[in-house]
MMTF fields as JSON, N, C-alpha, C and O atoms, coordinates in Angstrom:
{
  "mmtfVersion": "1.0.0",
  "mmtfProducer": "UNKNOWN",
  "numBonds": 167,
  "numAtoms": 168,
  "numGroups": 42,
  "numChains": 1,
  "numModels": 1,
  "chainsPerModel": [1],
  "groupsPerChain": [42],
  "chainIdList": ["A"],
  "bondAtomList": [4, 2, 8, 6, 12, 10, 16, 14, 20, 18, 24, 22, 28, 26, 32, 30, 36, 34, 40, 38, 44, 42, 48, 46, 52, 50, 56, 54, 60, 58, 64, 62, 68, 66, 72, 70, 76, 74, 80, 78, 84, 82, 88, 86, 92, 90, 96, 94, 100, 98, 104, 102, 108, 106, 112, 110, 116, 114, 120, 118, 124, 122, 128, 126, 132, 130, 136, 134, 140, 138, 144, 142, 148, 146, 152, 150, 156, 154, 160, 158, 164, 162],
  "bondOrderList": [1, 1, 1, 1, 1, 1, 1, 1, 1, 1, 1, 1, 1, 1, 1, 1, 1, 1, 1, 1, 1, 1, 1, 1, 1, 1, 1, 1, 1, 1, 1, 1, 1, 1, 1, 1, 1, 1, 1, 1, 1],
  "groupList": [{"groupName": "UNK", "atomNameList": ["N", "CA", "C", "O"], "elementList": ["N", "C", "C", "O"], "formalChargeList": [0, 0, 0, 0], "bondAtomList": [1, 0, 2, 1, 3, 2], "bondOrderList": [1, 1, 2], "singleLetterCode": "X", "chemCompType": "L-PEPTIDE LINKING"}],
  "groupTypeList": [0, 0, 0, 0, 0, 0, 0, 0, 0, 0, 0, 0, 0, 0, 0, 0, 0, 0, 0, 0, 0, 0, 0, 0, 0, 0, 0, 0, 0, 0, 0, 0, 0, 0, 0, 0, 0, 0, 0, 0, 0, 0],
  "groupIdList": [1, 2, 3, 4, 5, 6, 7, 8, 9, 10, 11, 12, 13, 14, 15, 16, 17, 18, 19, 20, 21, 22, 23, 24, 25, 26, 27, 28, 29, 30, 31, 32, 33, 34, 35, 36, 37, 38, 39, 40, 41, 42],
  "secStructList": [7, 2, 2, 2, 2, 2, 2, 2, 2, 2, 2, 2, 2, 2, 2, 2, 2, 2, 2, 2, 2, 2, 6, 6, 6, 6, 6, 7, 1, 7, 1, 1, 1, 1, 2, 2, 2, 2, 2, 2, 7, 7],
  "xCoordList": [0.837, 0.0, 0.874, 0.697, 1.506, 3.119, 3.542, 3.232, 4.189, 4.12, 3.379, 3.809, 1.733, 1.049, 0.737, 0.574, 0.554, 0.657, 1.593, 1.239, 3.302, 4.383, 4.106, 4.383, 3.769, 3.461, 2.645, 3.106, 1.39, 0.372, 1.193, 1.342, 1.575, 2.344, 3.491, 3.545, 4.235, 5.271, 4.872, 5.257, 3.676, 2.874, 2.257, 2.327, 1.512, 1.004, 2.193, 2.197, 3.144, 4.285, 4.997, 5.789, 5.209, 5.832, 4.959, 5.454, 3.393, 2.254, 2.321, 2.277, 2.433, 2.26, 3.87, 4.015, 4.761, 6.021, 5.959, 6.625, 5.523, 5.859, 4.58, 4.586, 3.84, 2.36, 3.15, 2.927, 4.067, 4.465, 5.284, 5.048, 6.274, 7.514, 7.064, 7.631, 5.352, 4.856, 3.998, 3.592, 3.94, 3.253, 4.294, 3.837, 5.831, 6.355, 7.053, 7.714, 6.848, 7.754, 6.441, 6.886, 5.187, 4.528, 3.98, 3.163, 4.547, 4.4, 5.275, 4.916, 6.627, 7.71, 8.297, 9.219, 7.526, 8.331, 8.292, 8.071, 8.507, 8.731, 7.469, 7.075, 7.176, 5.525, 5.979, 5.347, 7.562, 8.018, 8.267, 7.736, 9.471, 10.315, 11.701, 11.991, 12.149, 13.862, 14.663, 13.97, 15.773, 15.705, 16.585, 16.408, 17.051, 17.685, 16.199, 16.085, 15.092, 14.098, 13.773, 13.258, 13.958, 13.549, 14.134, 13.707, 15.621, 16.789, 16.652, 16.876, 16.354, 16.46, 15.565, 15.981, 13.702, 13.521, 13.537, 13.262, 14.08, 14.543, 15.79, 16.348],
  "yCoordList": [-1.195, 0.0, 1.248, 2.132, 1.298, 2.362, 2.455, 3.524, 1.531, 1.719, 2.719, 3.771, 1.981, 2.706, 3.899, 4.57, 4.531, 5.524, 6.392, 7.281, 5.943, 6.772, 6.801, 7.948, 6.184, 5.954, 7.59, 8.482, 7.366, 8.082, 9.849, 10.716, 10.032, 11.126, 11.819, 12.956, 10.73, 11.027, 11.475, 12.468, 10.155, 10.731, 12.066, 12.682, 12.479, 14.233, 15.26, 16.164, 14.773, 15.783, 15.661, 16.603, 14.851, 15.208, 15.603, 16.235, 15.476, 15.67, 17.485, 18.284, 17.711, 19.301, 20.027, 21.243, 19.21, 20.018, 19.954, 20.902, 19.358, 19.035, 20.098, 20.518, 20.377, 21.27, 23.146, 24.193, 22.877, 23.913, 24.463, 25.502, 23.645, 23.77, 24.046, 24.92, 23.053, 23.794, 25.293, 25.84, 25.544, 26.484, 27.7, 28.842, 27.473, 28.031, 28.347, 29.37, 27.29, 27.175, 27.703, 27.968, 27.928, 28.358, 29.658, 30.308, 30.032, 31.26, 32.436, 33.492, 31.916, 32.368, 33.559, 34.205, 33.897, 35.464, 34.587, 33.401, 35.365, 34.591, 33.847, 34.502, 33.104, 32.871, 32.036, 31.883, 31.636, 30.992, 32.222, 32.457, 33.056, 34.133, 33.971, 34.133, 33.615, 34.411, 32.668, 31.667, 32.516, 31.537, 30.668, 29.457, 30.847, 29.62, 28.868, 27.645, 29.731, 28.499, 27.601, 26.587, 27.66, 27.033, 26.463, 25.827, 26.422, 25.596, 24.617, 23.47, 24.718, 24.053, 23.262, 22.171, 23.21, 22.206, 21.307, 20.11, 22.312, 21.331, 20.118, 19.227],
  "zCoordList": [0.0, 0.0, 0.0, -0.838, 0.629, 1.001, -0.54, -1.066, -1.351, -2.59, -3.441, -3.915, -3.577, -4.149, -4.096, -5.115, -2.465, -2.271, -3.021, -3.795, -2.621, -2.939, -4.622, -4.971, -5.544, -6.612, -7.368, -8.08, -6.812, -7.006, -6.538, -7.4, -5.212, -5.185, -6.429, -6.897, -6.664, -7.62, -9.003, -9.62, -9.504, -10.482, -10.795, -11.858, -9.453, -9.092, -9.563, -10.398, -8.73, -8.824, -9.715, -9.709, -10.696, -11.997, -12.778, -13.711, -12.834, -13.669, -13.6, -14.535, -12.257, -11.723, -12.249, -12.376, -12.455, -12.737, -13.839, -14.254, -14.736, -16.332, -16.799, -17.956, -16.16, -16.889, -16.545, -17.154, -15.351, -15.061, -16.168, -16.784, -16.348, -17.741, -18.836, -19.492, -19.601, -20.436, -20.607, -21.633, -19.754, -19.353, -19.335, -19.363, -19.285, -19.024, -20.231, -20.411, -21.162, -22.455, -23.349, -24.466, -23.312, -24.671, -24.249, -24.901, -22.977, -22.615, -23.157, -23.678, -22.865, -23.357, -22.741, -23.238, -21.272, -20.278, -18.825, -18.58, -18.272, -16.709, -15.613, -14.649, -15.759, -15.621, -13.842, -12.797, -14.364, -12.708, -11.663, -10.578, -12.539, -11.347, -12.525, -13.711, -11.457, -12.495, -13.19, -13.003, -13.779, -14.682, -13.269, -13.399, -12.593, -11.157, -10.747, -10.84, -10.29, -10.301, -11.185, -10.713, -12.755, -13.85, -14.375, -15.339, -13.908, -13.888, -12.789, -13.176, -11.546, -10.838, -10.879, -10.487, -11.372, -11.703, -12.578, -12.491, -13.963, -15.214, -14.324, -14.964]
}
């Protein structure tokens, strides 16, 4: 169950970082803050 759980979390949070990056890439101005945050989660 511990698994699945950790599973389902990881899924969220790459789902939520990867929508962030596009969001960030067809935007094309600073939609994070400055480019060290947007580096750091690339």
């Amino acid at each position: 169950i511990l698994y699945f759980i950790f599973g389902i979390w990881s899924g969220i949070l790459g789902l939520s970082m990867s929508m962030i990056i596009r969001m960030e890439l067809s935007m094309g101005g600073n939609l994070i803050g400055n480019d060290q945050i947007y580096n750091s989660i690339v």
